[in-house]
RODO-2510 file (C-alpha; in nm, 4 decimals, decimal comma):
residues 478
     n   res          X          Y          Z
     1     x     0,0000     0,0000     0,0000
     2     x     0,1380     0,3642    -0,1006
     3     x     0,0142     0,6275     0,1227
     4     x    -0,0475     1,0142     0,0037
     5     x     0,2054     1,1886     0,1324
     6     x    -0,0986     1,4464     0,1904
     7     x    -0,4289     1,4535     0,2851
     8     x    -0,6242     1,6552    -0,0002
     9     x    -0,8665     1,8892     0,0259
    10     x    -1,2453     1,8320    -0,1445
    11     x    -1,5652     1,9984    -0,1352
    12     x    -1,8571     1,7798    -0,1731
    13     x    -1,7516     1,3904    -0,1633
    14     x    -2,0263     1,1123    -0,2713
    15     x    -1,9432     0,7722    -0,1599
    16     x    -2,0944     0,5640    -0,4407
    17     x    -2,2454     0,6179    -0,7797
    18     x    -2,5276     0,4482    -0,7882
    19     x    -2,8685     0,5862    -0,8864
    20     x    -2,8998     0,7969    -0,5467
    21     x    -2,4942     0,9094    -0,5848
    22     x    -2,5098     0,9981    -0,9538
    23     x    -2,8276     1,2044    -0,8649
    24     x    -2,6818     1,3670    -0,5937
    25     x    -2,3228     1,4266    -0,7526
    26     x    -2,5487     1,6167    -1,0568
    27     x    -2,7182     1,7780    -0,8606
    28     x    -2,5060     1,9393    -0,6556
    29     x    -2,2970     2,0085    -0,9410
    30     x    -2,6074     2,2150    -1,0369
    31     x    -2,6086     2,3931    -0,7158
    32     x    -2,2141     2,5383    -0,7837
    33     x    -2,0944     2,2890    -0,5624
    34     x    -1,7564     2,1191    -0,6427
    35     x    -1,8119     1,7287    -0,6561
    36     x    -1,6291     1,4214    -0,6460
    37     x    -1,7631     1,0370    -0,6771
    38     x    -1,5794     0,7745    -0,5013
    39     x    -1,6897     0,4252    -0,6819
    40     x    -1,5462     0,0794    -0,6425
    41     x    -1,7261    -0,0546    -0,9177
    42     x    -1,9088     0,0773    -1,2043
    43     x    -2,1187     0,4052    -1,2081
    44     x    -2,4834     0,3762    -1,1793
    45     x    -2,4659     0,0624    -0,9168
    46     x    -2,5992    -0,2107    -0,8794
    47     x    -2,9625    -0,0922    -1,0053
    48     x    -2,8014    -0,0093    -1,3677
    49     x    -2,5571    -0,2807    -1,4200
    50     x    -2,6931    -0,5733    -1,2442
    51     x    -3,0704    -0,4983    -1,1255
    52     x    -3,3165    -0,2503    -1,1991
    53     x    -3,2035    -0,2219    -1,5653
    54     x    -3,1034    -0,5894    -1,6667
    55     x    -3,4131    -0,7027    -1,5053
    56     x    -3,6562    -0,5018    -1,6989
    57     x    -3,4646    -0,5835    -2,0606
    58     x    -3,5533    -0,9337    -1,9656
    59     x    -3,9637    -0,8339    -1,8087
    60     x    -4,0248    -0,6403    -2,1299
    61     x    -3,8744    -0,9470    -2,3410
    62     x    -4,1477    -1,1490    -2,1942
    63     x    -4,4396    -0,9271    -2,1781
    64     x    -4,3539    -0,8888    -2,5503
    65     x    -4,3731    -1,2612    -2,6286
    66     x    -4,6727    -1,2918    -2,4232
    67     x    -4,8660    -1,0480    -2,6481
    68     x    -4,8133    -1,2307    -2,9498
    69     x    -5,1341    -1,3481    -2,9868
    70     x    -5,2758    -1,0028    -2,9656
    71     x    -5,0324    -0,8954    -3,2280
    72     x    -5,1803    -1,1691    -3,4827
    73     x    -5,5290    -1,0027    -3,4232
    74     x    -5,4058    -0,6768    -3,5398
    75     x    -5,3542    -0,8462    -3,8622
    76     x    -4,9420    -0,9636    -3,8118
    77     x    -4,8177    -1,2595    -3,8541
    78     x    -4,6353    -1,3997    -3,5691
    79     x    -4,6408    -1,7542    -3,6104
    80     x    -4,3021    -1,7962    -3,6688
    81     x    -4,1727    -1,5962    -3,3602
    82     x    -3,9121    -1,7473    -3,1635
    83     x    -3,7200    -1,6514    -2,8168
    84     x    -3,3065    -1,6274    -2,8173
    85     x    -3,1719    -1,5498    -2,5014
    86     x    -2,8170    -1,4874    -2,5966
    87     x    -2,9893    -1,2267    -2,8203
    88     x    -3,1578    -1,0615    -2,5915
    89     x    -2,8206    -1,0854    -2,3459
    90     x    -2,6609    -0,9171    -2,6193
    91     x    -2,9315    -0,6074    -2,6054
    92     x    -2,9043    -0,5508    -2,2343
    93     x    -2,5335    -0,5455    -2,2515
    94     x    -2,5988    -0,2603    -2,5421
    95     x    -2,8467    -0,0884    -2,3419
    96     x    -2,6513    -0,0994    -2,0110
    97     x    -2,3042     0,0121    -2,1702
    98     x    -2,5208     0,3337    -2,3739
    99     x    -2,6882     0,4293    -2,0228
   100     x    -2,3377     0,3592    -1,8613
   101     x    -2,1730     0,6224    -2,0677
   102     x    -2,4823     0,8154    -2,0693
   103     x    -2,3500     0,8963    -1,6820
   104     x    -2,0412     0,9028    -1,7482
   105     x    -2,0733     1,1875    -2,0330
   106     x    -2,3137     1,3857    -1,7774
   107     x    -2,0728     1,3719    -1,4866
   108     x    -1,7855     1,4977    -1,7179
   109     x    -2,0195     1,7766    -1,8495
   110     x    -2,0732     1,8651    -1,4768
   111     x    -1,7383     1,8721    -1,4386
   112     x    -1,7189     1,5828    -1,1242
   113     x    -1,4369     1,4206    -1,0106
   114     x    -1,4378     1,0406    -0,9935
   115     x    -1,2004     0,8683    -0,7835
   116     x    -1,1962     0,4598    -0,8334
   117     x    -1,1585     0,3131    -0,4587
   118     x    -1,2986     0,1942    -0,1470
   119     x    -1,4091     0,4701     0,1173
   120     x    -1,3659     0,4248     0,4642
   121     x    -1,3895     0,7240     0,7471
   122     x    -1,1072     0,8164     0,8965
   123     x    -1,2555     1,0263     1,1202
   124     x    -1,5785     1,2684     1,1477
   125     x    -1,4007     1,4774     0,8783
   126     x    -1,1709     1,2898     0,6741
   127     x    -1,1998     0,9947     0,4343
   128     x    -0,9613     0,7537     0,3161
   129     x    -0,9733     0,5322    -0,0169
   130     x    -0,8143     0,2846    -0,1156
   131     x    -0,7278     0,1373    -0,4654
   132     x    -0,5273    -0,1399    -0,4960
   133     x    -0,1528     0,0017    -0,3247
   134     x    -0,2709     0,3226    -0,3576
   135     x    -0,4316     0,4605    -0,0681
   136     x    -0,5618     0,8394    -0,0034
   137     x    -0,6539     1,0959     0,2118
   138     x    -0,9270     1,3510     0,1941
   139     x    -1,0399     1,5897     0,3952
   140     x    -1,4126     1,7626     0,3119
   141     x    -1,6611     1,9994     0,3279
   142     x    -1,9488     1,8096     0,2917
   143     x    -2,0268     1,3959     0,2334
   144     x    -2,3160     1,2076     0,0960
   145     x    -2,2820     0,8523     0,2306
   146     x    -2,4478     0,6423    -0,0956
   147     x    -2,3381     0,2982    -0,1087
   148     x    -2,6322     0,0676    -0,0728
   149     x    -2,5906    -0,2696     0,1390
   150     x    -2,4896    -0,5939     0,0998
   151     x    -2,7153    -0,8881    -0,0007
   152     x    -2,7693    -1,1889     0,1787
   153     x    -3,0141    -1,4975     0,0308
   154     x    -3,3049    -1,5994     0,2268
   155     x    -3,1886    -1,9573     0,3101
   156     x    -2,8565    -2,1030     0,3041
   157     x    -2,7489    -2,1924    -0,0360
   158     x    -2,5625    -2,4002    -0,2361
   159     x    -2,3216    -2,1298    -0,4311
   160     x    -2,4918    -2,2535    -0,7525
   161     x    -2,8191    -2,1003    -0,7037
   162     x    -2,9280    -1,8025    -0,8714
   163     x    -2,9683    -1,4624    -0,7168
   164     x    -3,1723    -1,1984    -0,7934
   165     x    -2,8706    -1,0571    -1,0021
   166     x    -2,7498    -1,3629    -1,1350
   167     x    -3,0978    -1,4995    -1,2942
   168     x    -3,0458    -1,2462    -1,5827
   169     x    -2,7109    -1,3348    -1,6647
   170     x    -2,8362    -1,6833    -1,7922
   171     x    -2,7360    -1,7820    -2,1330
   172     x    -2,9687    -2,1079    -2,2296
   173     x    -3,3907    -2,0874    -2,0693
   174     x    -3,3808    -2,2841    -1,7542
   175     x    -3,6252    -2,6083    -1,8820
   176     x    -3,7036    -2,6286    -1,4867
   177     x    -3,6907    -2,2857    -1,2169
   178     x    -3,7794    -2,2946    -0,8828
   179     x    -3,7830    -2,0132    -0,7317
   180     x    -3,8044    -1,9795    -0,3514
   181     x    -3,9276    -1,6416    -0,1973
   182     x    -4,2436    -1,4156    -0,2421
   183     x    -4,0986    -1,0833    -0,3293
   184     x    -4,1185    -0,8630    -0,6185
   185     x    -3,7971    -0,9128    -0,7581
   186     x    -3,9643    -1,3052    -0,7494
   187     x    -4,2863    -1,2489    -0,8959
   188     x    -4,0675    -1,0354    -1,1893
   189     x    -3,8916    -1,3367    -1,2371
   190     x    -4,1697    -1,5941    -1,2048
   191     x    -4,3731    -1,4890    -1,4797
   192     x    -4,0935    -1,3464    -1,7014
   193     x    -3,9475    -1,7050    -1,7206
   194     x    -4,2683    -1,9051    -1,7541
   195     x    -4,3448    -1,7094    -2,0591
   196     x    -4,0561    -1,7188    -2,1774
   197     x    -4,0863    -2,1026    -2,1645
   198     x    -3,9714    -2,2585    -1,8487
   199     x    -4,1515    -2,4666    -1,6281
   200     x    -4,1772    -2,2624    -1,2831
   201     x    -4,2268    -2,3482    -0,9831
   202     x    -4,2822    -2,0629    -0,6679
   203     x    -4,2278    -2,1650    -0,3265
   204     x    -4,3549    -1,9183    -0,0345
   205     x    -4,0913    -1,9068     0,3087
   206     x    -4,2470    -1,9813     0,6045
   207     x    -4,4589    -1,6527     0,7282
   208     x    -4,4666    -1,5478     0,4205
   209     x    -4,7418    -1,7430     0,2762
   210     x    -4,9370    -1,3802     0,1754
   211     x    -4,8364    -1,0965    -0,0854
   212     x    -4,8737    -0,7763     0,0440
   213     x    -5,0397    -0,5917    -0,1669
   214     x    -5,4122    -0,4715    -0,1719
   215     x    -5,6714    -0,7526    -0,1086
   216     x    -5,8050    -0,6719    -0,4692
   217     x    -5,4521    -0,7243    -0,6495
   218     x    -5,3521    -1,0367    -0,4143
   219     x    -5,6971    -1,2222    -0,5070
   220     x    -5,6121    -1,1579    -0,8973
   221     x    -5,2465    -1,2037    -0,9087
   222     x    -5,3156    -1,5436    -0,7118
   223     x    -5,5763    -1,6503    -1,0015
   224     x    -5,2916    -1,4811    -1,2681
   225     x    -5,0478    -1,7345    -1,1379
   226     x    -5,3039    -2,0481    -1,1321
   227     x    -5,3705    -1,9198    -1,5360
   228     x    -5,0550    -1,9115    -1,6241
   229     x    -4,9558    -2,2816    -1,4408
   230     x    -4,7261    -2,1053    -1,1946
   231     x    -4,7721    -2,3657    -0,9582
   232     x    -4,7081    -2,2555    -0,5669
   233     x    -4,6177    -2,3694    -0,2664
   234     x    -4,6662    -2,2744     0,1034
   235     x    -4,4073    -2,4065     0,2755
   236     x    -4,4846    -2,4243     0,6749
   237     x    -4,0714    -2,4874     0,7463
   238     x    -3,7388    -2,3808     0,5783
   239     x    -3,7104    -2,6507     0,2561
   240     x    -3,4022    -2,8901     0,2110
   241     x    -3,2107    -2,7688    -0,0594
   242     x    -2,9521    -3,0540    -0,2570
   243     x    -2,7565    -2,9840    -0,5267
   244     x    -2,6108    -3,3013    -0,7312
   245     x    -2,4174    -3,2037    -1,0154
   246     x    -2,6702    -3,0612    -1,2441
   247     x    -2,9973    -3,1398    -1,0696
   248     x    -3,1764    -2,9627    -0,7465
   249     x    -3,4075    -3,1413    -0,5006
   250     x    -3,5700    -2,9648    -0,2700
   251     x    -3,7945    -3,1090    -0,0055
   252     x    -4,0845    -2,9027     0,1126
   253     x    -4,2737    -2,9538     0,4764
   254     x    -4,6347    -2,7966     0,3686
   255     x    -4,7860    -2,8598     0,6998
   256     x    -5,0712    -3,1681     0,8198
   257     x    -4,7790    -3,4459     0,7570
   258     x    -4,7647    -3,3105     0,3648
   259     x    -4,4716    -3,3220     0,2365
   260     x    -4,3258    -3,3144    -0,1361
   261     x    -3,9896    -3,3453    -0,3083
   262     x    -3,9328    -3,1143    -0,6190
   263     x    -3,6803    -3,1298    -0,8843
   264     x    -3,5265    -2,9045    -1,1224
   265     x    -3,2358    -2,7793    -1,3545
   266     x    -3,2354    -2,4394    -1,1542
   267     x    -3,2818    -2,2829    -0,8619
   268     x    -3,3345    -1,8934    -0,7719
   269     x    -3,3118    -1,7526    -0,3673
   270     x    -3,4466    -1,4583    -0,2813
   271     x    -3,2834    -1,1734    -0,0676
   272     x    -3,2412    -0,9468     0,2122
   273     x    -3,0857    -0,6644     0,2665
   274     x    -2,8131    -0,6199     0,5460
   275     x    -2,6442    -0,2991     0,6253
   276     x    -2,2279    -0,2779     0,5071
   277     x    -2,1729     0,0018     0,7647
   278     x    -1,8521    -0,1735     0,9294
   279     x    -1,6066    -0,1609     0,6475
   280     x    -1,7096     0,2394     0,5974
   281     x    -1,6311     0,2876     0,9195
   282     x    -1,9552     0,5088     1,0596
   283     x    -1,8072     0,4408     1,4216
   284     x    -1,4940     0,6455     1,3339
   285     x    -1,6568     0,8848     1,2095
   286     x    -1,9536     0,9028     1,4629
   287     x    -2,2580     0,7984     1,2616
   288     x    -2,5485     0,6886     1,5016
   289     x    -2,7426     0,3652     1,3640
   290     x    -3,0809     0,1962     1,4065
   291     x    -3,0955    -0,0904     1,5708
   292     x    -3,1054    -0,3166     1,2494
   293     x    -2,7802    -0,1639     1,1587
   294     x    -2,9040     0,1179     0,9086
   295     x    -2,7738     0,4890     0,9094
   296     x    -3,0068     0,7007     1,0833
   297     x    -3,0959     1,0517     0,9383
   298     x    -3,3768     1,2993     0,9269
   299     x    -3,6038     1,4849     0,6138
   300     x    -3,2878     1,6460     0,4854
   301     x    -3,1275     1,3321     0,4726
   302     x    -2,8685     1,4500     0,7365
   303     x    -2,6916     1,1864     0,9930
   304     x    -2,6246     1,3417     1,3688
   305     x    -2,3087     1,4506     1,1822
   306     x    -2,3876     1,7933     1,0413
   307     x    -2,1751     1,7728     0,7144
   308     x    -2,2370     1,4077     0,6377
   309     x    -2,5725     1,2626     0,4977
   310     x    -2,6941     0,9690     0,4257
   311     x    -2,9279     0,8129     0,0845
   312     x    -3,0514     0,4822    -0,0628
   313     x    -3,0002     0,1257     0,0475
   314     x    -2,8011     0,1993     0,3527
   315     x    -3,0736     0,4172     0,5261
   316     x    -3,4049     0,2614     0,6867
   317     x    -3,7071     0,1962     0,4776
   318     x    -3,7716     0,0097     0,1033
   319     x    -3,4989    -0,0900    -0,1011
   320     x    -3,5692     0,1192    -0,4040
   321     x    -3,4151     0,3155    -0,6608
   322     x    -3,6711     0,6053    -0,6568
   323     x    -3,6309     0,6581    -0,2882
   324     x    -3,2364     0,6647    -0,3617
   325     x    -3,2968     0,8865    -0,6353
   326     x    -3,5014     1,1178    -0,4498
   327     x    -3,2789     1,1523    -0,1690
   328     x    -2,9534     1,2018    -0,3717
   329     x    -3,1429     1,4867    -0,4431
   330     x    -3,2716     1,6306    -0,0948
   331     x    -2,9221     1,5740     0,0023
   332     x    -2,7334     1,7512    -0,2496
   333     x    -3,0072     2,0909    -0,1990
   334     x    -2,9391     2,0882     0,1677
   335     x    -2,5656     2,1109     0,0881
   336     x    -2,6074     2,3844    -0,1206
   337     x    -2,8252     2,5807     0,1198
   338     x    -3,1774     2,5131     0,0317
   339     x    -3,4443     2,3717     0,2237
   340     x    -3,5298     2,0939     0,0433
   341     x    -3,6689     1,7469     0,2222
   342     x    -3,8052     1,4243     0,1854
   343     x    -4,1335     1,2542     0,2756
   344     x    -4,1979     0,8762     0,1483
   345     x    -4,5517     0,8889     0,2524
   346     x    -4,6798     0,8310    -0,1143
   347     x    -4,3666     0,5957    -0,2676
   348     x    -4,4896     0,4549    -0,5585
   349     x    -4,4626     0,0520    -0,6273
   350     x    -4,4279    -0,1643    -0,9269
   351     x    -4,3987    -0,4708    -1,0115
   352     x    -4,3191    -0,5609    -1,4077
   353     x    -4,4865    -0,8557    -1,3785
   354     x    -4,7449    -1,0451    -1,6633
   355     x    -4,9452    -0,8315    -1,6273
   356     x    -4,8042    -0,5511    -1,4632
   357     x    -4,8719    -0,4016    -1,1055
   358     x    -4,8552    -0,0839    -0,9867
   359     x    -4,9415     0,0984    -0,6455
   360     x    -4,9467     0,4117    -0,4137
   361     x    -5,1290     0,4672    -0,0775
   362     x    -5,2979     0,2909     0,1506
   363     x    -5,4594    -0,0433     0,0702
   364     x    -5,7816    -0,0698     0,1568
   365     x    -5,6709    -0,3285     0,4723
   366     x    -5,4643    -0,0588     0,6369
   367     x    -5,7001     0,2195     0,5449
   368     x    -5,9420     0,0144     0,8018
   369     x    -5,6437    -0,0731     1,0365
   370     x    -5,5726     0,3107     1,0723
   371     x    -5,9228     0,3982     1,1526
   372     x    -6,0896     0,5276     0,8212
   373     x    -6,4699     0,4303     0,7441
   374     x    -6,3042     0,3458     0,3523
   375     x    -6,5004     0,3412     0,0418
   376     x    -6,4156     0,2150    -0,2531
   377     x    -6,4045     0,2212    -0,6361
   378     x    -6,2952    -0,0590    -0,8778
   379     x    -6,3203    -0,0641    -1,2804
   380     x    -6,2110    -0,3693    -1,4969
   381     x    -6,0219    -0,3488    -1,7986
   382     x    -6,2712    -0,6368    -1,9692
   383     x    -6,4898    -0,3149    -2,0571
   384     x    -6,1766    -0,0757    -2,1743
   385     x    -6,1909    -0,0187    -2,4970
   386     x    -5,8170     0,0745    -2,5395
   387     x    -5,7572    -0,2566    -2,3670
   388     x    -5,9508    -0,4895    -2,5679
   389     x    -5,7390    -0,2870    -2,8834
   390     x    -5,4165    -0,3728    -2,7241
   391     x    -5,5526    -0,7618    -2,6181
   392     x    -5,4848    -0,6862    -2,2757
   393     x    -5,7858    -0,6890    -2,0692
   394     x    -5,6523    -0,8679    -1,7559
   395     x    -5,6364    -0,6719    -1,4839
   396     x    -5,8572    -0,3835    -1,3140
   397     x    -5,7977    -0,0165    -1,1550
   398     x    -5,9090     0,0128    -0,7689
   399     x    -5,9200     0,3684    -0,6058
   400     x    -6,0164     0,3335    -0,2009
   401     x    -6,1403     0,6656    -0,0279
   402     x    -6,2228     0,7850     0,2781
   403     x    -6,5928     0,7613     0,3394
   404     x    -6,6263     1,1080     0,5232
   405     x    -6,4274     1,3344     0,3515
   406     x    -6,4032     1,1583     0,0015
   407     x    -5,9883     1,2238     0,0397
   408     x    -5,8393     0,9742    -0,1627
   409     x    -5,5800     0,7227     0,0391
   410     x    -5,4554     0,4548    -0,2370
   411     x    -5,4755     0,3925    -0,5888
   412     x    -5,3695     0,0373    -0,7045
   413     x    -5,3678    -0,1156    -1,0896
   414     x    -5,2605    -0,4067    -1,2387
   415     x    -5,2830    -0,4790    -1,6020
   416     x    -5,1885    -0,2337    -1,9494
   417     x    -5,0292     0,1153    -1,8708
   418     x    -5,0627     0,0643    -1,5004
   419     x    -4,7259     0,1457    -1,4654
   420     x    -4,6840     0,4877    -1,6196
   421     x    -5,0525     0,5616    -1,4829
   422     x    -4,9426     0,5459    -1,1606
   423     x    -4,7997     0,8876    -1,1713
   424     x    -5,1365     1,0449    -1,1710
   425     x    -5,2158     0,9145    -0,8806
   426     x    -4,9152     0,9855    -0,6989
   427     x    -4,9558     1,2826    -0,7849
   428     x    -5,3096     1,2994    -0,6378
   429     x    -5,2131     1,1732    -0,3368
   430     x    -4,9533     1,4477    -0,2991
   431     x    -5,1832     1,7166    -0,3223
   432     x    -5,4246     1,5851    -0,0972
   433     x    -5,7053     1,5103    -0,4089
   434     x    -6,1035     1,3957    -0,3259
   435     x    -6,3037     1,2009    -0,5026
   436     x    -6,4647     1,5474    -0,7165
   437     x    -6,0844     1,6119    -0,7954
   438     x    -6,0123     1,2736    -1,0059
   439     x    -6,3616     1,2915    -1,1663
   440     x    -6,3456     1,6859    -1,2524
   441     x    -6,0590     1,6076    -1,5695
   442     x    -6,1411     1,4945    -1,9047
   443     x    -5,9720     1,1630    -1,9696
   444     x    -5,8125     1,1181    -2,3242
   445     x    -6,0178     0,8072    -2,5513
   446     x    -5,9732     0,5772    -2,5965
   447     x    -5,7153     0,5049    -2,3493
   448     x    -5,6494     0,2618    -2,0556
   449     x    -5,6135     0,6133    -1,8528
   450     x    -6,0142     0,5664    -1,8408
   451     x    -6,0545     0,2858    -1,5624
   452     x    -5,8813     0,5291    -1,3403
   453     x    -6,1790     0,7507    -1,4175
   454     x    -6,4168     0,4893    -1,4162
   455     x    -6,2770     0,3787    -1,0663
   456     x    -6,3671     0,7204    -0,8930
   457     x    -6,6839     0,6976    -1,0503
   458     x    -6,8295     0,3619    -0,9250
   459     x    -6,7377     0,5485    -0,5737
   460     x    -7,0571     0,6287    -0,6541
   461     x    -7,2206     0,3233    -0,8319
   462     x    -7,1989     0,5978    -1,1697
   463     x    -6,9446     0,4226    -1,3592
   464     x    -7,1171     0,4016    -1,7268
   465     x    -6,9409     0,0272    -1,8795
   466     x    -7,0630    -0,1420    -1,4979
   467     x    -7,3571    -0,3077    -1,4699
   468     x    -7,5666    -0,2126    -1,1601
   469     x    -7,4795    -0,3786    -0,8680
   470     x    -7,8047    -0,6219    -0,7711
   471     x    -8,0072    -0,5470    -0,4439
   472     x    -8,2491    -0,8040    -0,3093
   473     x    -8,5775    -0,6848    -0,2850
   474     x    -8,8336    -0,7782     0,0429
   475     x    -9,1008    -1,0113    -0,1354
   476     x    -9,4465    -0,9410     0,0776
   477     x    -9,7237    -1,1430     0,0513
   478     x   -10,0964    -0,9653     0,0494
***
C-alpha cells in the first residue's frame, strides 16, 4: 500500500455512484458545488448494471412474447416468432453500456471528479480510499454517504443457485426454475421465465405465505399465477435444498404431515438486505445507527453529523431506486443551502410482472387498520376499450377513499399502462385530491387512462361500462 504523502482537500464527496450518488453528484454540481464520486465498481450501481435495468430488458422481453397473440389479431403474422436469449443478453449489454456512458458523459459535463476506490472514514471529517496500493486521504466539506448494502439470500445456499442478479445473466432458458421467496424481484422473475418457456415453480418461506399488496390485487395475481400454471407452494418450514451435479431437489414440509420433493435444472433464492456500515467505518466517524444496523438521518437526509448525509439502500425503509434517487437529491439541496426534504408517505410501487402491477397509498386493509370508514371504487379493464385494442384486458384499476371526507388514500392497478398511470395518482395523493378532484378532468379516448376515471366513478355506483350492482328486494305477501 502507497500512502499520500498528503491529505487533499475536497468539497462535496459522494461515496458511491449508484442511482442515489449519480443524482446527488449532478445535482449538486447544479447547485455550484464542487463534486467528487468515489466508486469501487461501475457508475450507476448495482440498479443499472446488475438490477433494476437488466431485469426489466428481460420483463419487457417477456411481456412482448406474451402479447403475441394479440399482435396476430391486429392483422401480423407472428407464427413464426421465436425466443433467443443470448440475443436478448446481447441487447441488455448494449443498453446498459449506452446508459453507462450516458453517466459518465453527464458527470464529465458537470465537471465531477471520480475517484476509483474503497471509502472508509477516517474520522468525522476525513476519508480515506483505497485502490489497490494506492491509498488516499481527503479531507471535506461536505459527504453524501451512498453505497447501498450488501445482499444476503433468504436460506442457506448451495453457491450454484441463482440470485436476484445472477438470474439475468443466464445464457440457455432454464427447462425447470424454482424459485423460492415471495418478493417482487420473485414475482418479476416468475412470470418473465414461464413465458418465456420454463416450467416454474414458486415456493412461499415460512410466514410469508401472503403478498402484500391490496386484497383486490392479491386475489387476482393469485388466479394470474393459477392461469398461467405457476404452480405454488406454502411451505410451513425452511425446505431442504440438494444440489447433485446438475440437478436440485428440494424437499418441502407444507404442513398436516404433507410433504413433497421437487426437482429441477435451476434454482433462484431470494434476498435481504443487510447494512455494510462496518467496512465504511460510521463508528470512526460518529454515525449513530438503528438498531437493524441502518444509518439514521432525518427529512434532509442528514446523519447526527452535520456535514455528512446519508441516501438509498443503507438508510431505513424500502430498497428502491426512486427513494435513492429522491434523496440524492434532498441531500445535495441541503448542501447547497436550500431547504429541500423528503417525505416517502406516497412511494410509488411496481412490479413488471405479466401483467403488470402498480401501487401508491394505503390499501384498503390498512385504510381500516388506521381507523378510516373506507369506500371504494374498482373498474375492470374487460370493458376498456383501449384494452380490448391492445388484447390486454386482464387486470382492473381500484381507487379506495375515505368515506367522510371523500380524500383519496390509495390507488392500485394491475394490467396495461398501469405502470406509467401510476404517476397520476401519486400525484393525487400528494396534493391531498377527493373524489370530485379525479372525476373533474377529461380523460383522453380511448385510453387505458379511463378505468382510473371509471374507478372514482363507481365510488358512486356511476361508472357508465358497470352493470348495476343487484339489491335483493323484500317479497311481501298480500
Amino acid at each position: 500500500m502507497v500512502v499520500g504523502e498528503l491529505t487533499q482537500e475536497r468539497d462535496v464527496m459522494v461515496i458511491g455512484g449508484g442511482p442515489g450518488g449519480y443524482h446527488a453528484a449532478i445535482r449538486a454540481a447544479q447547485l455550484g458545488r464542487q463534486v467528487t464520486i468515489i466508486e469501487k465498481n461501475k457508475l450507476g450501481g448495482v440498479c443499472l448494471n446488475e438490477g433494476c435495468i437488466p431485469s426489466k430488458v428481460h420483463t419487457t422481453a417477456a411481456q412482448s412474447f406474451q402479447r403475441m397473440g394479440s399482435f396476430q389479431q391486429l392483422g401480423l403474422d407472428t407464427s413464426g416468432v421465436t425466443f433467443d436469449l443470448p440475443r436478448l443478453q446481447e441487447h441488455k449489454k448494449k443498453v446498459v453500456e449506452q446508459l453507462l456512458q450516458g453517466v459518465v458523459a453527464l458527470c464529465k459535463a458537470n465537471k465531477i471528479e471520480i475517484i476509483e476506490g474503497e471509502a472508509s472514514f477516517i474520522s468525522p471529517t476525513k476519508i480515506g480510499v483505497e485502490n489497490g496500493h494506492q491509498y488516499d486521504t481527503f479531507t471535506f466539506n461536505d459527504v453524501i454517504i451512498a453505497t447501498g448494502c450488501n445482499k444476503k439470500p433468504i436460506a442457506e445456499m448451495h453457491h450454484h443457485a441463482l440470485t436476484p442478479t445472477s438470474i439475468w445473466n443466464l445464457e440457455e432458458l432454464p427447462n425447470e426454475l424454482i424459485l423460492y421467496g415471495n418478493d417482487d424481484f420473485t414475482l418479476e422473475a416468475a412470470t418473465t421465465f414461464n413465458s418465456l418457456g420454463s416450467i416454474v415453480t414458486l415456493i412461499f418461506p415460512p410466514e410469508q405465505h401472503e403478498f402484500t399488496f391490496d386484497p383486490s390485487i392479491n386475489k387476482e395475481l393469485q388466479r394470474q399465477l393459477k392461469k398461467q400454471k405457476i404452480k405454488v407452494y406454502k411451505t410451513h418450514t425452511t425446505p431442504q435444498f440438494k444440489f447433485d451435479e446438475n440437478q436440485w431437489e428440494v424437499a418441502l414440509e407444507l404442513g398436516k404431515n404433507e410433504s413433497v420433493i421437487l426437482e429441477s435444472s435451476h434454482l433462484y433464492c431470494a434476498e435481504e438486505r443487510e447494512p455494510s456500515t462496518e467496512s465504511l467505518g460510521v463508528q470512526r466517524a460518529g454515525i449513530h445507527l438503528n438498531e437493524e444496523g441502518f444509518i439514521n438521518i432525518n427529512e434532509a437526509c442528514r446523519t447526527n453529523i452535520a456535514s455528512i448525509y446519508a441516501i438509498g439502500d443503507i438508510t431505513e425503509g424500502p430498497a428502491l431506486a426512486v427513494k435513492a434517487i429522491k434523496q440524492g437529491k434532498v441531500a445535495a439541496e441541503n448542501i447547497a443551502g436550500h431547504q429541500s426534504e423528503c417525505d416517502f408517505t406516497f412511494l410509488p410501487r411496481i412490479v413488471q410482472t405479466i401483467p403488470p402491477i402498480a401501487t401508491v397509498g394505503m390499501t384498503e386493509a390498512s385504510a381500516i387498520e388506521n381507523g378510516f370508514e373506507v369506500k371504494i371504487g374498482e373498474s375492470t379493464l374487460q370493458t376498456n376499450g383501449y384494452a380490448s385494442i391492445l388484447g390486454q384486458k386482464e387486470g382492473f384499476s381500484k381507487t379506495v377513499t375515505d368515506a367522510k371526507t371523500d380524500m383519496v388514500l390509495g390507488i392500485h392497478m394491475m394490467g396495461a399502462q398501469a405502470v406509467e398511470m401510476i404517476s397520476t395518482g401519486t400525484l393525487a395523493l400528494e396534493m391531498v385530491a377527493r373524489q370530485e378532484d379525479l372525476l373533474f378532468p377529461s380523460y383522453p379516448h380511448p385510453s387505458v387512462n379511463e378505468s382510473m376515471w371509471e374507478s372514482v366513478e363507481d365510488l358512486e355506483e356511476k361508472a357508465i361500462h358497470k352493470a348495476p350492482r343487484v339489491t335483493k328486494q323484500k317479497v311481501t305477501s298480500s
